[in-house]
N, C-alpha and C positions, 0 to 999 in steps of 0.2 A: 802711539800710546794706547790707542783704542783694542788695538791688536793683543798687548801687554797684556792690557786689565781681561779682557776676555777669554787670555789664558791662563792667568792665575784664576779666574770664577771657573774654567774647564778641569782645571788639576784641585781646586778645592772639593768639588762638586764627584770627584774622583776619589780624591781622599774619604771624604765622607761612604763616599758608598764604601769603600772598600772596610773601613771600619765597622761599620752596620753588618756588612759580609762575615768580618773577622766573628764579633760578636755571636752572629748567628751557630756559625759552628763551634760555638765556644758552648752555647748551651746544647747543641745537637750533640756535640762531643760528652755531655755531662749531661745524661738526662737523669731522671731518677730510676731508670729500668736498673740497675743490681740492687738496688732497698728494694724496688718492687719483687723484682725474682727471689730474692733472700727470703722477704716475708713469704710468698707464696709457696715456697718449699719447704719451710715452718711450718706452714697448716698444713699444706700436701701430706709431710711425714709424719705430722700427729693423727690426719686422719685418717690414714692407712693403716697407724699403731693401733687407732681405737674401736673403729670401725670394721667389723667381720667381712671378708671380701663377697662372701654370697648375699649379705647384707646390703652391700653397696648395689650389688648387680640386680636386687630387687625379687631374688629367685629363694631363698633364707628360710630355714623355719620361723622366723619371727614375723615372714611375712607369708607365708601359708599357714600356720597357726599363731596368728597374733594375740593381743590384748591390750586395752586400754585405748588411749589415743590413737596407736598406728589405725586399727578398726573403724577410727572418724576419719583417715586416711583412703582407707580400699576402697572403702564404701560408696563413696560418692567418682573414684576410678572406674570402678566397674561399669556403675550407669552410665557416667558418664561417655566411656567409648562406646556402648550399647548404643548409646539414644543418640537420634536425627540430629543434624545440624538443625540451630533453632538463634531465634533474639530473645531475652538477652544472651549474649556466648554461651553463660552458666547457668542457664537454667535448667531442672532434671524435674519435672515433671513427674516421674512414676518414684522420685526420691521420698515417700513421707505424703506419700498421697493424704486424702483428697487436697492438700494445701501445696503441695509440691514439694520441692528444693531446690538446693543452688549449692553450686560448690562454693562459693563465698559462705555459706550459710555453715559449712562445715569446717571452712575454715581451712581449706583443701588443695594451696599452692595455685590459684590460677597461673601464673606465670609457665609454669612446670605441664600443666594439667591440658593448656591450650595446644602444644609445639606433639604433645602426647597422642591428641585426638586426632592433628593433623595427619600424624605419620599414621595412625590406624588408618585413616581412611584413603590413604593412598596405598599402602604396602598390605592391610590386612594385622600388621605387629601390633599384639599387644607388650607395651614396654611400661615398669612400673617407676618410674623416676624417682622416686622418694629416698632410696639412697643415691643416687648419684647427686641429689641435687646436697645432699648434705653433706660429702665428698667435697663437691662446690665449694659449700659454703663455709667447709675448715679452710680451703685453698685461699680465699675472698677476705675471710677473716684476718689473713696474714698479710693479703696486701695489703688492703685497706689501711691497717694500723702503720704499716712502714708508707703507704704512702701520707696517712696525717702528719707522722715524723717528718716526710719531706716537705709537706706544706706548711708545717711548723718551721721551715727552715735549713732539719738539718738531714743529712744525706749518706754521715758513716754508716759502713755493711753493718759494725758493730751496736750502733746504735739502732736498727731496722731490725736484727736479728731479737733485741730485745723485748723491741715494742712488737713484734709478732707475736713475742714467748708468752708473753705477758696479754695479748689483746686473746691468745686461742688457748691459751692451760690456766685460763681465769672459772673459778666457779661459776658467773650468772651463764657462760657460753656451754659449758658441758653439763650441767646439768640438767640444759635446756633439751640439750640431744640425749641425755638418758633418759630422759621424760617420756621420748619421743616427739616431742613438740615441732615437727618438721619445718611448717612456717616461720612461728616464731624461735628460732633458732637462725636466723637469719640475721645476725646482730652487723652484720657487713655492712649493713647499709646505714646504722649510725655513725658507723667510723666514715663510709665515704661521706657522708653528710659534711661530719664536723670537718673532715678536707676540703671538701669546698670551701666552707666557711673561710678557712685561714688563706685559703690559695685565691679566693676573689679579695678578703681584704688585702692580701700583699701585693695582687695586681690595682688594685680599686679597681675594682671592674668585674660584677655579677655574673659568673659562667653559666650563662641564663640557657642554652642547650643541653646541656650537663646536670643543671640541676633539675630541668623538666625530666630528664631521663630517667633521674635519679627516684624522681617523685612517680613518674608512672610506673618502673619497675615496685617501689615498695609497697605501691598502691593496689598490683596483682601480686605482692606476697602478703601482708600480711597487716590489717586495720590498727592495731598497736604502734607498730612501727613504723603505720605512716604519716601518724601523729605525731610520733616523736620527730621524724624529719621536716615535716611541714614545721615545726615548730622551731627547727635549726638554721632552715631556709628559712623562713620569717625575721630569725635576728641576724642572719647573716643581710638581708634587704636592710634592715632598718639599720644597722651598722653602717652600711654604706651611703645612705638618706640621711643620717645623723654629721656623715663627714661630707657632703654636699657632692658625690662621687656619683650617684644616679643619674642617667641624661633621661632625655623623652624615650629615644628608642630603646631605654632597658624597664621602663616603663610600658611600652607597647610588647616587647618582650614575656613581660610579666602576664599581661594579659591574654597574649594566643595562652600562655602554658597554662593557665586556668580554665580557658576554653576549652585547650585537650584535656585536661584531668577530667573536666564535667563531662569531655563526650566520650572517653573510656571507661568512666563511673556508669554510663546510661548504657554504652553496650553492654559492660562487662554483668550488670545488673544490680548495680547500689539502687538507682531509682525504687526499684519494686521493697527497697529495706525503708529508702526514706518515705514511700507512703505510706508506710505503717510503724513512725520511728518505735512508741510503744514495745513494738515486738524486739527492740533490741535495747531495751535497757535487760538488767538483770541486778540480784541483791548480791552482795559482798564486796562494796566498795573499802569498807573498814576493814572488814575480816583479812583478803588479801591483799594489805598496804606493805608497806616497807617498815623494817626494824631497822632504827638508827645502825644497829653495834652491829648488823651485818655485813655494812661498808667498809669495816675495816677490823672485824675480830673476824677471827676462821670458824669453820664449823667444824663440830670434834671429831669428826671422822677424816679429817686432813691429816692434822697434827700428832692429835690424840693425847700427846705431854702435857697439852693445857689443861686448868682444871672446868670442868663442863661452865659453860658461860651460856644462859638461855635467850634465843635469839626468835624465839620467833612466841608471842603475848596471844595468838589468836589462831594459830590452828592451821593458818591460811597465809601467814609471810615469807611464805618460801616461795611466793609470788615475788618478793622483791629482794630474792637474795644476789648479791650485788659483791662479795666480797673478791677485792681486787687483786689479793694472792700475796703473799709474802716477800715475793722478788719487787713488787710492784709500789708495796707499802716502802720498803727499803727506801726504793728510788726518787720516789716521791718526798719521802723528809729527808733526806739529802739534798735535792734538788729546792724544796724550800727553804731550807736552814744556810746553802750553798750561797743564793744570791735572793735576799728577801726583796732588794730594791728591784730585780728584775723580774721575779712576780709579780709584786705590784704593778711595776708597767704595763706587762703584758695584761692584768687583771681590768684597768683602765681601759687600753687599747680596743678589746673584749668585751668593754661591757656589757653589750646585750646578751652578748651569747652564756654571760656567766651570769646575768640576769633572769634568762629562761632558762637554764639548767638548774639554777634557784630554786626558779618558779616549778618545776617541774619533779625536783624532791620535796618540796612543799608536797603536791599533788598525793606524790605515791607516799608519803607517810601517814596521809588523810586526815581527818580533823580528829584522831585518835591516835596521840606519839609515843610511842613505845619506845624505851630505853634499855634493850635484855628485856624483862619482867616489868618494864616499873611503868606506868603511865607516867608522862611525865609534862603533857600539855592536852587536854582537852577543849575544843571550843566549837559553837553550833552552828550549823552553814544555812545560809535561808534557804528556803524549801526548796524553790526552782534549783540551786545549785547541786546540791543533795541528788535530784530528780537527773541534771545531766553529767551528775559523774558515773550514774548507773549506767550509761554508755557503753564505762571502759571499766567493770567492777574491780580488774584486775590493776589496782592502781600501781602497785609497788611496784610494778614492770618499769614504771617512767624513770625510775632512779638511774639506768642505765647508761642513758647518756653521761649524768654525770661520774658514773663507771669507770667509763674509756675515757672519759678526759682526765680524769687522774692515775689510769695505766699510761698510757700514752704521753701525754704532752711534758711530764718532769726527766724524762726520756731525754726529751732536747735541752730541757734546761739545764742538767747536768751535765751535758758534752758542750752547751755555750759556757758554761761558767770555770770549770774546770780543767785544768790542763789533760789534753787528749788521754795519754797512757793513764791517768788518776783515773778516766771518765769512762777508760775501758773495761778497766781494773772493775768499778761497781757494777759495770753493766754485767758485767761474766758472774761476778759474784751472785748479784740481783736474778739473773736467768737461771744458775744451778737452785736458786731459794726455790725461785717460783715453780721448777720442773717436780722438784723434790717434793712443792705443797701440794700439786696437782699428781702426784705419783700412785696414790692411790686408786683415785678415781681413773686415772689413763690404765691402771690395770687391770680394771671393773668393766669396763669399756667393752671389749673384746666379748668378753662374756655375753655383756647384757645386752650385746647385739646377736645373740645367737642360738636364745634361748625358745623355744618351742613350748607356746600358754598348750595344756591337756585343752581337747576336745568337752564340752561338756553339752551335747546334744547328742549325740550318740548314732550308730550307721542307723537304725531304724528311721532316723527323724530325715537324714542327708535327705534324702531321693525324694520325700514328700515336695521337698522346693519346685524343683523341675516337673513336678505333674501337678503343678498349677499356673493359673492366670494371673493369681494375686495373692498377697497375704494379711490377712488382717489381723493383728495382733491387740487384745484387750485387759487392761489398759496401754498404752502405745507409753514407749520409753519415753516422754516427756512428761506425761500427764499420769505417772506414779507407777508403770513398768509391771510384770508378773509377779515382782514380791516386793511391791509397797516402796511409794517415795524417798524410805529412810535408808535404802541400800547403799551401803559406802560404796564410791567409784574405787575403780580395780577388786571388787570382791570377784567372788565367783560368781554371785545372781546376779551381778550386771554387767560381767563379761558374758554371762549366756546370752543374756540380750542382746548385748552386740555379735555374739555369733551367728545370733537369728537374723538380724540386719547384713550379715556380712552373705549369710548361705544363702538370703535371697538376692542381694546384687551378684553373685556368683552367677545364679541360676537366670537372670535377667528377668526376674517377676518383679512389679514394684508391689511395694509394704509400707503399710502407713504407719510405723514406728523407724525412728530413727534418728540416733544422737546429733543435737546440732550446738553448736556455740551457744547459742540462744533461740531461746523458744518460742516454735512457729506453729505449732500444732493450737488448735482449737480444741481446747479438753470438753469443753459442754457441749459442743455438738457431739464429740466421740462419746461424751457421757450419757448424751439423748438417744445413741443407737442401742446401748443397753435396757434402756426401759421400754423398747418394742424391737427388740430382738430378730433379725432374719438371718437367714443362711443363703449365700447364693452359691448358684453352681461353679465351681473353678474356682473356687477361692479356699485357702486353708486359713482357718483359724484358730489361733492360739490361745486361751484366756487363763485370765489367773484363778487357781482354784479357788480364793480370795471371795472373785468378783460373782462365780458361780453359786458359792455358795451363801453370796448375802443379797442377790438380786431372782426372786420368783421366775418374773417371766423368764430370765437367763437359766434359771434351773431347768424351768420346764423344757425350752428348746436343746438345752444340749441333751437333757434324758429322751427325748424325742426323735434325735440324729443320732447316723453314725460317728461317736467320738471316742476318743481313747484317752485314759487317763496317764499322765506321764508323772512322772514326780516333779515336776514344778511348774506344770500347766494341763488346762485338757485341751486337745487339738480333735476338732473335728471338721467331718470332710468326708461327702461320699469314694473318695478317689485312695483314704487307706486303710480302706478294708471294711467291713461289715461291723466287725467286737464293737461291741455296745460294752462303754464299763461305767457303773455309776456314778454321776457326779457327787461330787462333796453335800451330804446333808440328804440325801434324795435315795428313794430306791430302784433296784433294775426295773426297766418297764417290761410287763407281760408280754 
């Protein structure tokens, strides 16, 4: 009998495993890699459609004569392969002298900017990554979205196909890359976020590897968006703490990956920001929030058939344009009207995360709600709060999140609720809407990646860079620029500037002006060097005719050196040339 029993616990014991075996190749046999590949050949072929090929490769007129942002782009490339390996990683020293800089300070892809330095200092190549990373990041975009679909549950090509169309020919993602916004155009990383989220609540169990990953990548791309994921990781913990699913070790888990955050924060060089948090607050917390009707009206250069609908009350809400696209909208009130009871569910299920998604349009509509034109809730935040949303002034960005989870997530809800061919039927329908809203801009694209800003320093000025040591510019682009603090950005007087910052990182002199996220320049000491004026040797100086001609001792020193008057600064400098020309108010000296 003993014998018996000991071979049926042998053949059960058998059985079992062989079923666990079955099992396993059941999911290896159905992984989500064709939603993955689907999606990533969505973004691939859009961003090959939009993107200029010399563009990508980094060699482009747009990036030999650029403007605007790409310029807070080069600028800190350049020094950066120039200059010694150093702690913290990003520090640049000769970026914005005498204060320094950092390529965080710019705002300037560490992630991208580190793997860049490496191969210069191995091979001698300089390689400019900035379009390939955004290449990337249309590829990324498409997975990501098909893969939330499949942590959402569902797995058809046709349903992945959608949520790609819909997650990369959305307005907040392309317009981010027309912007030039390289960093923050990295919206990949809220979609892999909210996949996690659904893929550890379906396992109950925190992919606490995954999400540390997840969290130090967004943390070398880009201070916006690491917010928003820390903030998805946050309700994806407490969602699983609220249903009793955390053990100790995902608790000790939690703890190394905050330990790594803080010791990548300290190399990469947050530290040197948090000792002087002051330096990184800035005003426009109101001004750049979120307009309600953004999320879901179009802007009239999509459409164009609607009649003009005014979407942005303050000059600065296209910081939080968010509109989900027409395929998107579809699918989404289908998808609620479809099965309201299994909304609700899932809304339950979710709570946290649909509670800081909440929380987080709150945020970017700011304590000033705009309806179109209308105010439509004012209310006053105590002062300390006020004080730390100037952090992130660009508040309307936070709307995002909630973005992608209503491109995305009704996606699934429509192929569970609905019979397959019905659920194919909208999706096809839903993607030609959404291809068709974004058609415009996809054929804007091409162009506005290709286009070459005019020169405006001219050949006399080029060659001054390279026969110096240094350059001192007065007033320095923070602290009110060569033509006064009220220069709209992208004009021409504050693309010269940046081209002055651009021809001296070219030329590897450091220059104490130059565009940062936030301001790090010390203006009253720069404004103390004016009122006892020196010239040293090796150093060119730029000043605003402005500054020359309403500060004495300034007057007296430049009529005293050799300078040259240029039409929108006087530069002087023994090193171009002799010509004395008089400054503003002053006459030639004998």
């Amino acid at each position: 009998m003993g014998g018996a029993v000991r071979l049926r616990y042998i053949s059960a014991r058998a059985e079992a495993r062989l079923i666990s075996l079955e099992s396993l190749i059941t999911r290896l046999c159905r992984p989500p890699w064709p939603s993955l590949l689907i999606g990533g050949a969505v973004g691939l072929a859009v961003g090959l459609l939009v993107l200029d090929p010399r563009f990508i490769s980094g060699t482009g007129p747009m990036w030999t004569e650029p403007q605007n942002d790409l310029v807070m782009y080069l600028v800190p490339l350049n020094y950066y392969l120039a200059d010694a390996w150093r702690l913290p990683l990003f520090s640049i020293p000769a970026m914005g002298y005498p204060e320094g800089g950092s390529v965080l300070s710019n705002d300037a892809l560490p992630l991208a900017l580190l793997p860049t330095k490496l191969l210069h200092s191995l091979t001698g190549a300089r390689v400019n990554p900035f379009g390939w990373w955004l290449l990337l990041t249309y590829a990324l975009q498409g997975v990501m979205a098909a893969r939330l679909l499949v942590a959402a549950g569902e797995r058809s090509p046709w349903a992945a196909l959608a949520a790609a169309t819909f997650a990369v020919c959305c307005w907040s993602f392309l317009f981010r890359v027309h912007l030039g916004h390289v960093a923050v155009s990295s919206h990949f990383v809220i979609l892999w976020a909210l996949a996690l989220h659904f893929e550890s609540s379906r396992r109950e169990r925190p992919q606490t590897l995954e999400l540390f990953v997840l969290s130090a990548t967004t943390l070398l791309v880009n201070p916006y968006l690491f917010v928003m994921v820390m903030a998805i990781v946050g309700a994806t913990g407490l969602s699983l703490l609220s249903r009793g699913r955390l053990r100790a070790l995902d608790f000790g888990g939690a703890a190394l990956s905050l330990l790594g955050l803080a010791a990548i924060a300290l190399l990469a060089g947050y530290g040197g920001m948090l000792s002087n948090p002051a330096q990184l607050q800035a005003e426009g917390y109101r001004m750049f929030s979120w307009n309600l009707l953004s999320l879901f009206v179009p802007p009239d250069d999509l459409l164009g058939w609607l009649p003009s609908v005014p979407r942005d009350a303050t000059t600065g809400q296209f910081e939080g344009e968010a509109y989900i696209g027409d395929g998107a909208l579809l699918l989404a009130l289908i998808g609620a009207l479809a099965s309201p009871r299994r909304t609700l569910r899932a809304v339950r299920r979710h709570a946290w995360l649909c509670a800081v998604l909440a929380l987080m349009a709150i945020y970017a509509a700011s304590d000033r709600v705009y309806l179109g034109d209308r105010l439509v809730l004012a209310y006053d935040l105590p002062a300390f709060l006020t004080e730390l949303w100037g952090y992130f002034r660009a508040a309307g960005r936070f709307i995002w999140p909630l973005a992608y989870s209503l491109m995305v997530l009704p996606v699934a809800l429509v192929f569970r609720a609905w019979p397959r061919r019905t659920a194919i039927a909208c999706a096809l329908v839903a993607v030609v809407l959404q291809v068709a809203d974004a058609r415009p801009f996809l054929e804007r694209g091409r162009a506005a990646t290709s286009v070459a800003y005019p020169d405006l320093l001219g050949e006399r000025v080029h060659p001054w860079f390279a026969q110096h040591e240094r350059v001192w510019q007065y007033p320095s682009y923070g602290c009110g620029g060569l033509s006064g603090p009220e220069r709209p950005f992208g004009s021409r007087d504050e693309n010269r500037e940046l081209q002055i910052q651009l021809a001296a990182s070219r030329a590897g002199v450091p220059i104490n002006s130059v565009l940062t996220s936030r301001l790090l320049k010390d203006c009253a000491a720069e404004a103390a060097w004016a009122r006892e004026p020196t010239f040293e040797s090796g150093t060119l100086y730029l000043i605003a005719r402005t500054a020359v001609r309403d500060s004495p001792p300034l007057r007296a020193l430049v009529h005293s050196h050799p300078c040259v008057a240029l039409p929108w600064a006087i530069a002087c400098s023994t090193r171009i040339g002799e010509e004395r020309t008089p400054p503003p108010g002053g006459k030639p000296h004998p």
